[in-house]
Rosetta silent file (secondary structure, phi, psi, omega in degrees, C-alpha in Angstrom):
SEQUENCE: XXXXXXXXXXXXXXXXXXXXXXXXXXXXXXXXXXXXXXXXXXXXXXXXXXXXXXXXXXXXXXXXXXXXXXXXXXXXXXXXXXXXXX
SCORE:     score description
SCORE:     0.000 S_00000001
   1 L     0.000  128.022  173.898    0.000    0.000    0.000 S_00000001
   2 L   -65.665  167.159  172.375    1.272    3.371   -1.100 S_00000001
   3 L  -147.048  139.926 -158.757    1.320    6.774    1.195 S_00000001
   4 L   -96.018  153.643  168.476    0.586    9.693   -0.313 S_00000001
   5 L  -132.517  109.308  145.266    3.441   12.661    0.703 S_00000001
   6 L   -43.186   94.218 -166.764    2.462   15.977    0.551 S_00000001
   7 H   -80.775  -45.197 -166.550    5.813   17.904   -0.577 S_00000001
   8 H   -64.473  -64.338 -160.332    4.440   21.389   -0.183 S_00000001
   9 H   -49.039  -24.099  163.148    3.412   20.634    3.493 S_00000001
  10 H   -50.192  -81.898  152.128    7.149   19.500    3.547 S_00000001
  11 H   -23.940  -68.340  176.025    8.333   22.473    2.633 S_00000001
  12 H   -60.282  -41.070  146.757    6.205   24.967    4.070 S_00000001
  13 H   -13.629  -66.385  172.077    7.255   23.132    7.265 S_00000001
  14 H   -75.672  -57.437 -179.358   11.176   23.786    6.359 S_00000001
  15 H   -44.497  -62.289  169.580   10.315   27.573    5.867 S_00000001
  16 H   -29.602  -44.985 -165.774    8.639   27.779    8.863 S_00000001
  17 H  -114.339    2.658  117.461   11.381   26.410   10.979 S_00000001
  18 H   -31.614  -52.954  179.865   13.823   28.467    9.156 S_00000001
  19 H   -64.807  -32.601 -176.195   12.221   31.900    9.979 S_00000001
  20 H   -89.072   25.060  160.845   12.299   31.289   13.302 S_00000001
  21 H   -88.668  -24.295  169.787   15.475   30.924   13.914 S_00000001
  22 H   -51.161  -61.954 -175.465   16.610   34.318   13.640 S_00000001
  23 H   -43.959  -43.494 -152.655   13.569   34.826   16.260 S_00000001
  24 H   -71.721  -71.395  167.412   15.136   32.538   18.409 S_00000001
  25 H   -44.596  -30.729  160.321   18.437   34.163   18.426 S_00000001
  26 H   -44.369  -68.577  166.735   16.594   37.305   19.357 S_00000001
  27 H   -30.869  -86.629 -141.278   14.829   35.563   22.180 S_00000001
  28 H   -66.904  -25.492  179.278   18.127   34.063   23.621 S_00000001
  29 H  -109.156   16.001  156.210   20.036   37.427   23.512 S_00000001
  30 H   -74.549  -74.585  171.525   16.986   39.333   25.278 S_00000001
  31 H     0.390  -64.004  177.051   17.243   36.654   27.545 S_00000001
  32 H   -76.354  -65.620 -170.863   20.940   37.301   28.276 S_00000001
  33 H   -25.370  -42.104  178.873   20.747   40.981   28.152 S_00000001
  34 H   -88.656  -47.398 -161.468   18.367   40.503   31.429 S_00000001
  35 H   -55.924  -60.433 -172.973   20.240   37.967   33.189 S_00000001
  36 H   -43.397  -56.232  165.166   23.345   40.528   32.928 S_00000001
  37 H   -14.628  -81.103 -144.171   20.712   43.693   33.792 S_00000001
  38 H   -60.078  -47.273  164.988   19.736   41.536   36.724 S_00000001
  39 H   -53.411  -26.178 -173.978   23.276   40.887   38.042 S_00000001
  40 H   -87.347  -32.087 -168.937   24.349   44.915   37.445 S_00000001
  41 H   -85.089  -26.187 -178.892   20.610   45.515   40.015 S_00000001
  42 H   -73.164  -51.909  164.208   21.924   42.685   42.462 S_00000001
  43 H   -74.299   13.914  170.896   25.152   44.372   42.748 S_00000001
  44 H   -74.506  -65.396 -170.995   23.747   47.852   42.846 S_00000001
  45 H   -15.401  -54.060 -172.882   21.239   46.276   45.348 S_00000001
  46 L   -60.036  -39.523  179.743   24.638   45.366   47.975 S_00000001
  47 L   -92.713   -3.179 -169.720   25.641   49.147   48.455 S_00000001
  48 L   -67.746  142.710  168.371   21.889   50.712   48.338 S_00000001
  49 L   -77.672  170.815 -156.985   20.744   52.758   51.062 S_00000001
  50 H   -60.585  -58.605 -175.208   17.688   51.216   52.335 S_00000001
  51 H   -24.335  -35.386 -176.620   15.166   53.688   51.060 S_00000001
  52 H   -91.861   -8.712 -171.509   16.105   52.622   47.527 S_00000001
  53 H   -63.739  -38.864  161.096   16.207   48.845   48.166 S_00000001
  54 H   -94.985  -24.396  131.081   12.541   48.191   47.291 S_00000001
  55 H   -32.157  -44.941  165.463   12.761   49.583   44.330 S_00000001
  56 H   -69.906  -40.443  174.839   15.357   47.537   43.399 S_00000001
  57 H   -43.013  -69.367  164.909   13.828   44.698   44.958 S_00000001
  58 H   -27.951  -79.093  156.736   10.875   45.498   42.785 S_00000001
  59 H    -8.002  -82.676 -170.039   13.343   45.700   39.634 S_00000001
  60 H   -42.223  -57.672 -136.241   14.651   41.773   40.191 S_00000001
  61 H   -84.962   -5.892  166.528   11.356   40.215   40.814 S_00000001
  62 H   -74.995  -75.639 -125.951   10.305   41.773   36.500 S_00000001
  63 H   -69.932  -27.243 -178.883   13.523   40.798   35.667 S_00000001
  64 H   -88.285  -14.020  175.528   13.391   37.301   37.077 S_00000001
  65 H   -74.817  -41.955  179.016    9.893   36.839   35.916 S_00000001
  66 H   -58.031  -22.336  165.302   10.924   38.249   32.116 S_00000001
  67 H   -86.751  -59.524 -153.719   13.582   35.563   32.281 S_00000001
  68 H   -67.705  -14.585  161.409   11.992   33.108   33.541 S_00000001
  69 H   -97.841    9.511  153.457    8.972   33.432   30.294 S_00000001
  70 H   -75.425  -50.782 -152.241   11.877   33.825   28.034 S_00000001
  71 H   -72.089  -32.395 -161.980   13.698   30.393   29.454 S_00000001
  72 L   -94.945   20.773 -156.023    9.959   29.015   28.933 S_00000001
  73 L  -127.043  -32.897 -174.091    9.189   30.636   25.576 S_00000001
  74 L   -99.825   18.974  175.746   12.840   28.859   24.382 S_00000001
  75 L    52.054   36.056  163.149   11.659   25.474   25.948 S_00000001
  76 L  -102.008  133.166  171.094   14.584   25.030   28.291 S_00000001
  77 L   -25.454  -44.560 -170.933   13.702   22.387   31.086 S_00000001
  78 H   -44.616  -41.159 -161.343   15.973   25.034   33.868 S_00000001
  79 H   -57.923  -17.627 -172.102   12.493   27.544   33.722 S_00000001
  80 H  -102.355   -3.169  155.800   10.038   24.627   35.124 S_00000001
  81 H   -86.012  -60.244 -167.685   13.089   23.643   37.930 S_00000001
  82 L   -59.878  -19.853 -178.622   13.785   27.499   38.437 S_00000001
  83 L  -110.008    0.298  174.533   10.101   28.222   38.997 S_00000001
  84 L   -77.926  -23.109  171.887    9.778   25.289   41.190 S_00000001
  85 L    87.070   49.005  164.838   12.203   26.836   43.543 S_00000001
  86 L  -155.373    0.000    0.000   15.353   24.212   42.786 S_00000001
């Protein structure tokens, strides 16, 4: 018994997972761009006088959420152990 193979669906497939890679690469160096961000507000954080310290505080907990829906947007496993609290 034959099987029929669509080739366009084949194709349009391989385009498809072509374009996104560029997205991807986008994704991964937002991604970094906040982990580093997040590391320049933790050490800011160590010398703040208090008054400014919830602000900063404030600051981390976007930045660790905005990572942590990047790490899930680029399907690595760390974002469902990192939001699990391990």
């Amino acid at each position: 018994m034959a099987e029929i193979i669509d080739f366009a669906e084949i194709q349009e497939a391989r385009r498809k997972a072509r374009a996104r890679i560029p997205e991807r690469e986008n994704l991964e160096r937002a991604v970094q761009l906040m982990r580093e961000n997040l590391a320049a507000v933790a050490a800011e954080m160590a010398d703040a006088p208090r008054e400014e310290q919830a602000e900063l505080l404030t600051r981390v907990e976007r930045l660790v959420a905005m990572i942590r829906y990047g790490m899930r947007m680029l399907g690595e496993p760390a974002a469902a152990r990192w939001n699990a609290g391990g």
